[in-house]
C-alpha positions in Angstrom: -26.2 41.9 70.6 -27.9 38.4 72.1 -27.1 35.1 70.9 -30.2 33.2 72.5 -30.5 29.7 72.7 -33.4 27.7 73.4 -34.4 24.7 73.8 -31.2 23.2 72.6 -31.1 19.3 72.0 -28.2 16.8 70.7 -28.5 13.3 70.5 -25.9 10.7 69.2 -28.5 7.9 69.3 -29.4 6.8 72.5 -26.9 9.2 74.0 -27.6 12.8 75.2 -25.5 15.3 75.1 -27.5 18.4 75.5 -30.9 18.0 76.9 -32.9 21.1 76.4 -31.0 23.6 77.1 -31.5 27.5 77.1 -30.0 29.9 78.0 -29.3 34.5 76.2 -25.8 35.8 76.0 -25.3 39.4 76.0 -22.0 41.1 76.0 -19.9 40.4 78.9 -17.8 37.0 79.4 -19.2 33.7 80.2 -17.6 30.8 81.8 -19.2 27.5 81.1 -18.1 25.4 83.8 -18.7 21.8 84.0 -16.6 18.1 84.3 -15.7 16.6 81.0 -18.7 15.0 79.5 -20.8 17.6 80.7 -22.0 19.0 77.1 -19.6 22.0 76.7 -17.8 21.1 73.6 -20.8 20.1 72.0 -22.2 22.7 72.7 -19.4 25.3 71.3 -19.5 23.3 68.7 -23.5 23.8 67.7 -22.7 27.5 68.6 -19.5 27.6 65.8 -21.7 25.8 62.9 -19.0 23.0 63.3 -21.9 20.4 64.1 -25.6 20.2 63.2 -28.1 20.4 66.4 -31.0 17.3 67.3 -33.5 20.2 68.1 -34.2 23.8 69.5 -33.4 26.9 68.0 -30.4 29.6 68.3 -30.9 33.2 67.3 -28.8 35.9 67.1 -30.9 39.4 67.8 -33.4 37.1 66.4 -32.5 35.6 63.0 -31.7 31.5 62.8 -28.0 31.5 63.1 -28.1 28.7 60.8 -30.4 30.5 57.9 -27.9 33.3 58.7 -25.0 30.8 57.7 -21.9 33.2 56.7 -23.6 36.1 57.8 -23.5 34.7 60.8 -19.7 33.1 60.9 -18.8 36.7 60.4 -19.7 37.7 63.7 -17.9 35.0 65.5 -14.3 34.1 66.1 -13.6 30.5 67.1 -10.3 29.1 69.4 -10.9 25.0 69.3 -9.2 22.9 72.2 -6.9 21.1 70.0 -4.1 22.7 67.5 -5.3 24.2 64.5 -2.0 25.8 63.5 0.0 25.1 60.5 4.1 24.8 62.0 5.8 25.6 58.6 3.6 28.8 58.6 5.3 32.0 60.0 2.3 33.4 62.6 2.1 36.6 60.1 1.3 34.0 57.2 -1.1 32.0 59.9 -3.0 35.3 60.3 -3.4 36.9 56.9 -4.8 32.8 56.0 -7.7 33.3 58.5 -8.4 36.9 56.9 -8.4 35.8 53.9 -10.7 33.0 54.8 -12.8 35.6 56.6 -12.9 37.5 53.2 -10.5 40.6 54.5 -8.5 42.6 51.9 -4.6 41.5 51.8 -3.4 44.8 53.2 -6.3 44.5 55.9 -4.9 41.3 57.0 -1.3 42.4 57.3 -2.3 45.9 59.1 -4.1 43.4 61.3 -2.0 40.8 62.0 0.8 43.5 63.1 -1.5 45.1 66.0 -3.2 41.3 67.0 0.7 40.1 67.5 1.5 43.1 69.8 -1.7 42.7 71.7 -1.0 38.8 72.1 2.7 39.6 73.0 4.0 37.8 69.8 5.3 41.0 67.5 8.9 39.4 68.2 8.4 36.5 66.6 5.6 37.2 63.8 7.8 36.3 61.0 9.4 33.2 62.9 7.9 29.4 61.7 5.1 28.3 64.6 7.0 25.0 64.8 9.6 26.8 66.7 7.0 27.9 69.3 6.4 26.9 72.8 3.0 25.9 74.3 2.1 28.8 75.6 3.4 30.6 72.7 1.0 28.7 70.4 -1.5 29.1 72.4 -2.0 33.2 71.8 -1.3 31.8 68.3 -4.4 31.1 68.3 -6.6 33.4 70.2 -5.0 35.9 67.6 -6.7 34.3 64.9 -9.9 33.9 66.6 -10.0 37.8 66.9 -8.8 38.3 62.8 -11.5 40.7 61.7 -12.7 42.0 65.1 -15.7 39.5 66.1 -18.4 40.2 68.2 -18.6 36.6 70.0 -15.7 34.4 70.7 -15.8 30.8 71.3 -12.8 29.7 72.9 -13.1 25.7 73.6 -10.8 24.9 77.2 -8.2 27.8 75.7 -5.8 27.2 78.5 -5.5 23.3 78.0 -2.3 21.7 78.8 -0.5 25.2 80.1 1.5 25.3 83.0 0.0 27.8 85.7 1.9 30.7 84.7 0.5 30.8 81.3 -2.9 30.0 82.0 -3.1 33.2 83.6 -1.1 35.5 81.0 -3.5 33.7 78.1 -6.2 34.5 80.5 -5.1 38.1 81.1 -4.8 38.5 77.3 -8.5 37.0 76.8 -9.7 39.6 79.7 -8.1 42.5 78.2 -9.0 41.7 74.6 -12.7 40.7 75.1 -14.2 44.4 75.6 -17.9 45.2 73.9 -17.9 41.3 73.2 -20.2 37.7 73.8 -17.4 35.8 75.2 -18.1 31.7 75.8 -15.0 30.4 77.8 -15.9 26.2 77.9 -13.7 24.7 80.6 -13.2 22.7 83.3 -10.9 24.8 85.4 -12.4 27.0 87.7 -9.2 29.4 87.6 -9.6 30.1 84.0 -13.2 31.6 85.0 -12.8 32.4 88.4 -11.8 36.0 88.3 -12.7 37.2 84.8 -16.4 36.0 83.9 -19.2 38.3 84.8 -20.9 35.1 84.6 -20.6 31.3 85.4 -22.8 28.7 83.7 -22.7 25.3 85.8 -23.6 22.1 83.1 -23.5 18.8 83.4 -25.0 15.9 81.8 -26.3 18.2 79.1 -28.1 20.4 81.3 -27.5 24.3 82.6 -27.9 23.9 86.6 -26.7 27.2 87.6 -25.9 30.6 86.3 -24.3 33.3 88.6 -21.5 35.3 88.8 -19.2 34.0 90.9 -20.2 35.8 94.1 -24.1 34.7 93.7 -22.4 30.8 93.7 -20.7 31.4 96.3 -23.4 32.8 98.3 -26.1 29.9 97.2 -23.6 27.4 99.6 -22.8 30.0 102.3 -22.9 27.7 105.4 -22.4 24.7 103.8 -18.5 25.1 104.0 -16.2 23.7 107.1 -13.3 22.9 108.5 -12.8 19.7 111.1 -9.4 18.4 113.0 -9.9 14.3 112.0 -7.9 11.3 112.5 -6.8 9.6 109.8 -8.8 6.5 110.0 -11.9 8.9 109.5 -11.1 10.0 106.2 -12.7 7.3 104.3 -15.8 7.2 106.8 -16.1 10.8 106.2 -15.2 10.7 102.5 -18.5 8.1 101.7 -20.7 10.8 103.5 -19.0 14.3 102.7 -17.6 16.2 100.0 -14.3 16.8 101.0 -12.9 19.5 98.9 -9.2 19.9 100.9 -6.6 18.2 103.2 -3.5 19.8 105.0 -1.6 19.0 108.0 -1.8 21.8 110.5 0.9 21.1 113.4 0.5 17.3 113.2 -3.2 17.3 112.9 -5.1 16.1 109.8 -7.5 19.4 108.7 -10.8 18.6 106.8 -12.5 21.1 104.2 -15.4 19.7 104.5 -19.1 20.3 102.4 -22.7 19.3 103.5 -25.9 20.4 103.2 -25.9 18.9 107.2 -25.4 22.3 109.1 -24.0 22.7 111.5 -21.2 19.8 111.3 -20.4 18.9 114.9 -16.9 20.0 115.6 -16.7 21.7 112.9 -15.7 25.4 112.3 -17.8 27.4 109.6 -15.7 29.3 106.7 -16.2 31.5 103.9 -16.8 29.3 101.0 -14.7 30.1 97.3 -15.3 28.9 94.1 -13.9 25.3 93.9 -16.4 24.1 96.8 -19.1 25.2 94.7 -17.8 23.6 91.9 -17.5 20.1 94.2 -20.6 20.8 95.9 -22.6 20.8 92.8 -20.6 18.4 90.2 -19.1 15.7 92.8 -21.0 12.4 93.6 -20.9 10.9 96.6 -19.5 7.2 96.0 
């Protein structure tokens, strides 16, 4: 399966939020990775039908997704950002509404919603109101209904927003685990969300796709751009209008610099491995 996108343009009068943008999916996860404002929602949104595209063209294994209309909804399973769960439903009811929206058989739906609410660690409380859920709980809510009637793509819109650390990374180990044989988009601006599970990472910002890689080729394009420097404290803001400065610690009473610049070698400074959140400074942070 490809989901190919090309071209891509939308406009809200003089404003652009995507600005020609192309780019295939295949199976495999995809983190799209980018500052808010950067065009990801919108362009989730174009990809879920939910809003009409300016220009350019998006086929699935070739046919106009938008000519394909249901055809094509049937392939996809979509997790917005905000709350899309009704409380005074029990999550069994939640799930066998979203089959029956997706046209599934009653008994289909139930069979399903049993095995989605053991896979999302929710069997306990299937038949319990979703008002009485917690965050996190709610949550794998709704990835389970994104993945009612097995999808092929899944469009989950920052899926992990407003968790606490520990359950962004069960959510994410669910989303990992669950995702096999699948097009996976995973919009957000967390780079732990993406960091360890996306084959590949799609940098965007003002619109635009500036990088794709999997997390080792982004590291590599700023290998020796990365360092650390022992600075006084009246440097910082010197160093701040000149460098990225993507960390700060006290080391036995001295002030340690992580420090990122296209000027290598940095005098006194001491070259180190670079990881993920200096590439995500190093390409998305202005110097003020």
């Amino acid at each position: 399966m490809k989901l190919h996108v090309e071209n891509l343009c939308k406009a809200y009068g003089s404003t652009i939020a995507l600005d020609h943008l192309s780019i295939t999916f295949e199976n495999g996860i995809y983190g799209i990775l980018g500052p808010n404002g950067a065009g990801k929602s919108t362009l989730m949104n174009i990809l879920s039908l939910l809003l009409d595209k300016t220009d350019g063209n998006i086929t699935l294994d070739e046919n106009d997704i938008v000519k394909m209309d249901t055809t094509y909804l049937d392939h996809i399973g979509y997790m917005p950002q905000e709350n899309c769960l009704y409380d005074d439903f029990t999550l069994f009811e939640s799930l066998c509404y979203v089959g029956a929206l997706k046209g599934m058989k009653k008994t289909e739906a139930g069979l399903q919603a049993n095995e989605l609410a053991k896979e999302v660690g929710l069997a306990d409380v299937l038949h319990k109101k979703i008002k009485t859920y917690s965050g996190g709980m709610k949550k794998r809510a709704m990835f389970a209904q994104t993945l009612m009637n097995h999808p092929d793509i899944l469009i989950l819109d920052e899926p992990t927003a407003g968790l606490d650390p520990q359950k962004r990374i069960e959510l994410r180990n669910i989303i990992s685990q669950l995702s096999k044989d699948k097009i996976v988009l995973i919009a957000t601006h967390v780079v732990s969300d993406i960091e360890y599970i996306a084959n590949q990472i799609v940098l965007m910002n003002h619109g635009k796709i500036i990088k794709v890689g999997s997390t080792k080729d982004l590291i590599q394009s700023i290998d020796g751009k990365v360092f650390e420097r022992c600075i006084e404290e009246g440097q910082l803001k010197q160093l701040e209008s000149k460098y990225r400065i993507s960390n700060l610690r006290y080391e036995q009473g001295k002030l340690i610099a992580r420090i990122i610049t296209d000027e290598a070698p940095l005098e006194n400074g001491i070259r180190i491995t670079p990881d993920l959140n200096d590439v995500y400074l190093s390409y998305f942070q202005e110097i003020s």
